[in-house]
C-alpha positions as CSV (number, residue, x, y, z in Angstrom):
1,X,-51.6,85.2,42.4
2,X,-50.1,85.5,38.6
3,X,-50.4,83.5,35.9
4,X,-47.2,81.3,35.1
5,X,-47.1,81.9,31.4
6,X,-48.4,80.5,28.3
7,X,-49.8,77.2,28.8
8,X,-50.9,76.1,25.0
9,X,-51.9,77.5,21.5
10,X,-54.7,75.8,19.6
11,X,-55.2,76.1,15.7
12,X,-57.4,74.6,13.1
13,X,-55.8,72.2,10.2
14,X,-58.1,70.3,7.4
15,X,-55.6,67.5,6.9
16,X,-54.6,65.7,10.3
17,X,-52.0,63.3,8.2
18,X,-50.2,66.0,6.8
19,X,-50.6,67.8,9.5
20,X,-48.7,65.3,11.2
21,X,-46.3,64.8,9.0
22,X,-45.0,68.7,9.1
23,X,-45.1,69.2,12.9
24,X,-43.3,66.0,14.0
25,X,-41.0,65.1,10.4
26,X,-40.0,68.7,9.8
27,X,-40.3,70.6,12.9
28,X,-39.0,67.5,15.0
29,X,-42.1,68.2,17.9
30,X,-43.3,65.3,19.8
31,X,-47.0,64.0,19.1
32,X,-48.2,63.8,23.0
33,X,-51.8,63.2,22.3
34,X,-53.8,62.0,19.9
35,X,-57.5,63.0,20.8
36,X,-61.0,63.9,19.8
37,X,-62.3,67.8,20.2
38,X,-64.0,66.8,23.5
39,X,-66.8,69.6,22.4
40,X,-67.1,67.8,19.0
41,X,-65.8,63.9,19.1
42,X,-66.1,63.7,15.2
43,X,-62.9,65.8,14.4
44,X,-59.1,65.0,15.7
45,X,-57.3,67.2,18.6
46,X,-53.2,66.5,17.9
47,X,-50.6,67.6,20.8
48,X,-47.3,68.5,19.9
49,X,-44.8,69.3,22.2
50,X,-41.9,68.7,23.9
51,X,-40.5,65.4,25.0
52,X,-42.8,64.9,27.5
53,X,-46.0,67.0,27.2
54,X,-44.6,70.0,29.7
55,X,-47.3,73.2,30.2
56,X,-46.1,75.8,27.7
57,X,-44.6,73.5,25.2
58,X,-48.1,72.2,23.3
59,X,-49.0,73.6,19.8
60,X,-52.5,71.8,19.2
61,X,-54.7,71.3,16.3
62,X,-58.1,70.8,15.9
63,X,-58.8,69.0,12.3
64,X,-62.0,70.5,10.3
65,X,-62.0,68.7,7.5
66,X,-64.1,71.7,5.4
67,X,-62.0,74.5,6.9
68,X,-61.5,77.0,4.2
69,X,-58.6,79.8,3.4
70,X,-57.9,82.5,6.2
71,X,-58.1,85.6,5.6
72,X,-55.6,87.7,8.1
73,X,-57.1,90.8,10.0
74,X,-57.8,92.0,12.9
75,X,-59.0,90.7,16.6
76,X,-57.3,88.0,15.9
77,X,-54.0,85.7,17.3
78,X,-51.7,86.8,14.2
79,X,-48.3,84.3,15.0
80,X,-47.2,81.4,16.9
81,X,-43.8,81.6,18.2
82,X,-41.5,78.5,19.0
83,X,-39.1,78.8,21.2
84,X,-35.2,77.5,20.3
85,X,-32.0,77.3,22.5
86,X,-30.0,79.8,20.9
87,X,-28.8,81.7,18.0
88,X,-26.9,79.3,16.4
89,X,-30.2,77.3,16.5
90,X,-32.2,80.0,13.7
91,X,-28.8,79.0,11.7
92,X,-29.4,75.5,11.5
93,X,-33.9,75.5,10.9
94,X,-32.9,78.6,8.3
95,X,-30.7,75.8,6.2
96,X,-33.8,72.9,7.4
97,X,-36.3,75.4,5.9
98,X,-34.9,75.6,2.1
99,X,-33.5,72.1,2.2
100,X,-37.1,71.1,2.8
101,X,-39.0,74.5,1.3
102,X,-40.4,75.8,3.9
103,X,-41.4,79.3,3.1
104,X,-40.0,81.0,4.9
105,X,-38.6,85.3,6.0
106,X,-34.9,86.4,6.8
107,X,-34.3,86.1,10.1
108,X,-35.4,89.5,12.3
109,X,-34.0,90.7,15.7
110,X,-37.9,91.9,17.9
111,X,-37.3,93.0,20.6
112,X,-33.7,91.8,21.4
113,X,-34.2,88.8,20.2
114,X,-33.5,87.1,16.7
115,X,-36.2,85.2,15.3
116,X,-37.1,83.7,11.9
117,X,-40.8,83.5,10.4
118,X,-42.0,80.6,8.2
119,X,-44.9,79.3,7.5
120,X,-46.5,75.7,7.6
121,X,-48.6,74.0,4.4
122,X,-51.8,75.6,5.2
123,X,-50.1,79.2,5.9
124,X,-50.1,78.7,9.9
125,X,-48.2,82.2,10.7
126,X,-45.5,81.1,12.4
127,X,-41.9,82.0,14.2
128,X,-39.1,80.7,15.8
129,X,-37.5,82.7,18.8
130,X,-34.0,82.3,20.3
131,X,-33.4,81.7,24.0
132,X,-30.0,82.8,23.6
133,X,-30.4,86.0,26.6
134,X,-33.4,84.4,28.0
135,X,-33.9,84.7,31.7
136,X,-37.4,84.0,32.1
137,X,-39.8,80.7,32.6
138,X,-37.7,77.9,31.7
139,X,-37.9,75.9,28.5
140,X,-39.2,72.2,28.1
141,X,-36.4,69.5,26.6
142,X,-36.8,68.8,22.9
143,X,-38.1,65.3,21.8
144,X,-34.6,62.8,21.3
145,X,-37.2,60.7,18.9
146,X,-36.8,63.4,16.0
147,X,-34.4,63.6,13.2
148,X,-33.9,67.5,14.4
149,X,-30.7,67.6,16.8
150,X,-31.5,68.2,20.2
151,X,-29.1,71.4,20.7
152,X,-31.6,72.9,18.0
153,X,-34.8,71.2,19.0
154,X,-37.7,73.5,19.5
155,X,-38.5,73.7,23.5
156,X,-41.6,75.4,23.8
157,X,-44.3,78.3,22.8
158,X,-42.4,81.8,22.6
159,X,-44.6,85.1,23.0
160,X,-48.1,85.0,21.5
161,X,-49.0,88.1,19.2
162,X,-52.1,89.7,19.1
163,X,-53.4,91.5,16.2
164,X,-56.5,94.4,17.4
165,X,-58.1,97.1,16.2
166,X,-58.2,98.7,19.7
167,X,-54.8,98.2,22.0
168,X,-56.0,99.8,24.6
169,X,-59.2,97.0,25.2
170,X,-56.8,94.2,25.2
171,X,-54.2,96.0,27.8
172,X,-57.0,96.6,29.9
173,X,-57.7,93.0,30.0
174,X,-54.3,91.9,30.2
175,X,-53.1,94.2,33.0
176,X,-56.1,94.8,34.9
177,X,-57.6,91.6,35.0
178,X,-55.7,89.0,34.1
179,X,-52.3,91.0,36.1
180,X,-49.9,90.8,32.9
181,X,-47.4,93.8,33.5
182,X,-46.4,96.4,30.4
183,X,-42.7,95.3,29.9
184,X,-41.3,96.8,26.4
185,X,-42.5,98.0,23.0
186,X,-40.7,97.8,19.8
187,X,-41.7,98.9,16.2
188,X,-45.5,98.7,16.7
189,X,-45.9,96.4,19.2
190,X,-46.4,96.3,23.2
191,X,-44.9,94.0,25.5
192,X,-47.2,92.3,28.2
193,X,-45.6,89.7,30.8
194,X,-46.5,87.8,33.0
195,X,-45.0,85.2,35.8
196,X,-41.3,84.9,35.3
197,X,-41.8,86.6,32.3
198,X,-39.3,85.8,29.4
199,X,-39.7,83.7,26.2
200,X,-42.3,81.6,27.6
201,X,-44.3,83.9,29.3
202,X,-45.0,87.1,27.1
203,X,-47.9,88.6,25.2
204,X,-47.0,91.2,22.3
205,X,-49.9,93.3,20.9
206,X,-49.6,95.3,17.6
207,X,-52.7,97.8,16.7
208,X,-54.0,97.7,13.6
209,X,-56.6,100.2,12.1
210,X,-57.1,97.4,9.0
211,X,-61.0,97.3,8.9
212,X,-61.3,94.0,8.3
213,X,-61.4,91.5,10.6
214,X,-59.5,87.9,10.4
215,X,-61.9,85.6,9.1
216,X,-60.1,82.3,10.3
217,X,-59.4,79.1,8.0
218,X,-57.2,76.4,8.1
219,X,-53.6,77.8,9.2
220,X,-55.6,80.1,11.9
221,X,-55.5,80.0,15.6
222,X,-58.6,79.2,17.8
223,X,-57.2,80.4,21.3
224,X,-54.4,80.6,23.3
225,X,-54.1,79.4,26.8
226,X,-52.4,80.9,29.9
227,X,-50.6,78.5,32.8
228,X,-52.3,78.4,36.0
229,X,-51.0,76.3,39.1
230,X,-54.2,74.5,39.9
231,X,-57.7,74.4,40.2
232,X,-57.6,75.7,43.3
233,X,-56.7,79.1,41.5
234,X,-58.4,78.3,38.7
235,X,-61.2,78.8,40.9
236,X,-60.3,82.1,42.2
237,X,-59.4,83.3,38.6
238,X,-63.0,82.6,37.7
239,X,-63.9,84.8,40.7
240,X,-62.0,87.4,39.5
241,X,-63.6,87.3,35.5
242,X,-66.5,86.9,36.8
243,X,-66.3,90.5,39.0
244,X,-65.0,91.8,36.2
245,X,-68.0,91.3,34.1
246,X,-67.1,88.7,31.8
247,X,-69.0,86.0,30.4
248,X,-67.3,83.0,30.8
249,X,-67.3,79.0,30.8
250,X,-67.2,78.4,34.3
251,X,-64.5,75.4,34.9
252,X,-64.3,72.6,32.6
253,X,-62.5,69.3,33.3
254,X,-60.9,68.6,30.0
255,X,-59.2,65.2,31.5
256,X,-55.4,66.3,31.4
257,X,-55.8,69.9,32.6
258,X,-58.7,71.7,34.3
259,X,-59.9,75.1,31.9
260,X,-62.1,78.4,31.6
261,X,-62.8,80.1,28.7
262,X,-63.6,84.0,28.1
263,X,-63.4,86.6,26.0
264,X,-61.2,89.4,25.7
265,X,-62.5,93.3,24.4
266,X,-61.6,92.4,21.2
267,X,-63.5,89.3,20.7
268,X,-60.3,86.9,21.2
269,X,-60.7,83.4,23.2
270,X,-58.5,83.3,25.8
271,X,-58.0,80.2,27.8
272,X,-56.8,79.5,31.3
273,X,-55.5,76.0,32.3
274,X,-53.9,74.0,35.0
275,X,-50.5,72.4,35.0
276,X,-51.5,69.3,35.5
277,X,-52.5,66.4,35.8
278,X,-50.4,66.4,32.5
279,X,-50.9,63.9,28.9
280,X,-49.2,60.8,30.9
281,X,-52.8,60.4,33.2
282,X,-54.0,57.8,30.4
283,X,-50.8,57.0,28.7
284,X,-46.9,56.0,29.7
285,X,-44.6,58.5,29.1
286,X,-42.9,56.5,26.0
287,X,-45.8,56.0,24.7
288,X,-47.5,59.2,24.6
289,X,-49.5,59.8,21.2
290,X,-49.6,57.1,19.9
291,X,-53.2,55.6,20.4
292,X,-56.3,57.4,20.3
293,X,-56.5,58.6,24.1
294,X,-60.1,59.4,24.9
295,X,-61.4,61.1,28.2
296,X,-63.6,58.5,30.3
297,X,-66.4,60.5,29.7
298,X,-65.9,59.3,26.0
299,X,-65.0,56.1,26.4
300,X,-68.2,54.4,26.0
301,X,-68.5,55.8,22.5
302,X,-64.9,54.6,21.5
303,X,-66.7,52.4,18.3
304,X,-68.4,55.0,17.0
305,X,-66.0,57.8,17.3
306,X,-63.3,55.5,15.9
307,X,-65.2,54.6,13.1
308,X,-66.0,58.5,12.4
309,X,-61.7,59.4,12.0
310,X,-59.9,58.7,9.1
311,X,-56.5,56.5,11.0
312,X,-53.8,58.5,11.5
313,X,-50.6,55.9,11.8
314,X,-48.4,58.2,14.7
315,X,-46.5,54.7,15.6
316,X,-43.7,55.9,13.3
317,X,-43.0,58.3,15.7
318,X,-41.2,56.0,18.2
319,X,-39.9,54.0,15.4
């Protein structure tokens, strides 16, 4: 039993709209979901992803409305990666990024692969990842709605990086626990893969002896969530934390996938989620994203929680 790769990465914006705006105008990713924070109903949860929603494609945001600046450290997950098909792909975003001033690195071969790092209005830490030589989990199909041309579309979530103070914690979690194997290292970094491995399907660790801690904003990351076939396994994965010692969230139903939550040595909330049953349970596939989807546990309070958001008009989208 493995874990298939990484399933989602959840981050914290103050301004949905605008929000909106950058991830699905500039970045060209699909809106799949517009939801509530299941845990908290008065603040948006957005989806982006590919064109249909596929595990390991969804970049999500929760929108707190009083979220301050963030202020990078350690224990903490330090950049975002988006996956592209190819080389020539980091040609075309690099010319998108200072025709729309993005700010934005030069582009940087890590570990045999060439990226480029930018960054998002509220300073979400960011990078896009070539697929050109990769041979791992597959990617998802970019969305054909967005201006972005489809042989450059962004396809998924590329590795996750992990900022610590102590490596050693987090590769005892990763490898002994969670069965992520030690693949590579480059510059300061270490290489943990999982599954297929690849793109999609890598965590890369970089210690830090930075005595501060990250004291997450708007533009941080929440948690990142790891791909598991079913609940079924997520069952026996909780088994497994919970031999291990770890305090945990036992399973949650969370409507389109089935979750646990735990944390890692260093204080960092890992997630573990099903595949399915996938964003189309309450919504057609052409569709997707464009109403406030709510779980049926939430239903009932569809009036209140409506009249709570400020409307975001994702319509466009399709238009």
């Amino acid at each position: 039993m493995e874990l298939k790769g990484i399933h989602h990465v959840s981050a914290i914006t103050a301004n949905a709209e605008k929000n909106f705006d950058f991830y699905t105008r500039i970045l060209g990713m699909r809106l799949v979901k517009k939801t509530v924070n299941q845990d908290d109903p008065s603040m948006y949860h957005l989806f982006y992803a590919d064109e249909k929603g596929r595990p390991g494609t969804d970049l999500t945001f929760f929108e707190i409305h009083r979220a301050g600046h963030t202020y990078p450290g350690s224990q903490s997950i330090s950049t975002t990666t988006l996956r592209v098909p190819n080389d020539e792909a980091l040609n075309y975003w690099l010319e998108r990024f200072q025709q729309h001033q993005v700010a934005h690195d030069p582009m940087e071969e890590r570990f045999g692969r060439l990226t480029l790092s930018f960054r998002d209005p509220e300073d979400q830490r960011l990078m896009l990842v070539s697929d050109q030589h990769n041979k791992g989990v597959a990617a998802g199909i970019p969305w054909k709605g967005s201006e972005v041309p489809a042989d450059f579309g962004i396809t998924g979530l590329g590795p996750v990086r992990l900022t610590v103070s102590d490596k050693s914690k987090t590769e005892h979690v990763l490898t002994e626990i969670l069965r992520f194997r030690k693949t590579g290292e480059y510059d300061n970094w270490t290489v943990f893969s999982t599954g297929e491995g690849g793109t999609g399907a890598e965590v890369h660790v970089e210690e830090t002896d930075a005595d501060r801690r990250e004291r997450p904003g708007r533009g941080s990351v929440h948690h990142v969530a790891f791909r598991v076939e079913n609940k079924e396994e997520l069952t026996k994965w909780k088994e497994i934390i919970d031999a291990a010692g770890y305090p945990n969230s036992g399973l949650v139903d969370r409507y389109y996938f089935q979750s646990l939550y735990f944390r890692e040595a260093n204080h960092i909330l890992f997630e573990l989620a099903t595949d399915g049953p996938g964003f189309a349970t309450d919504e057609p596939e052409d569709r997707l994203g464009e109403a406030l989807a709510l779980p049926p546990f939430l239903e009932q309070k569809r009036e209140e929680i409506e009249r709570n958001l400020k409307p975001i008009h994702t319509t466009a989208q399709q238009d």
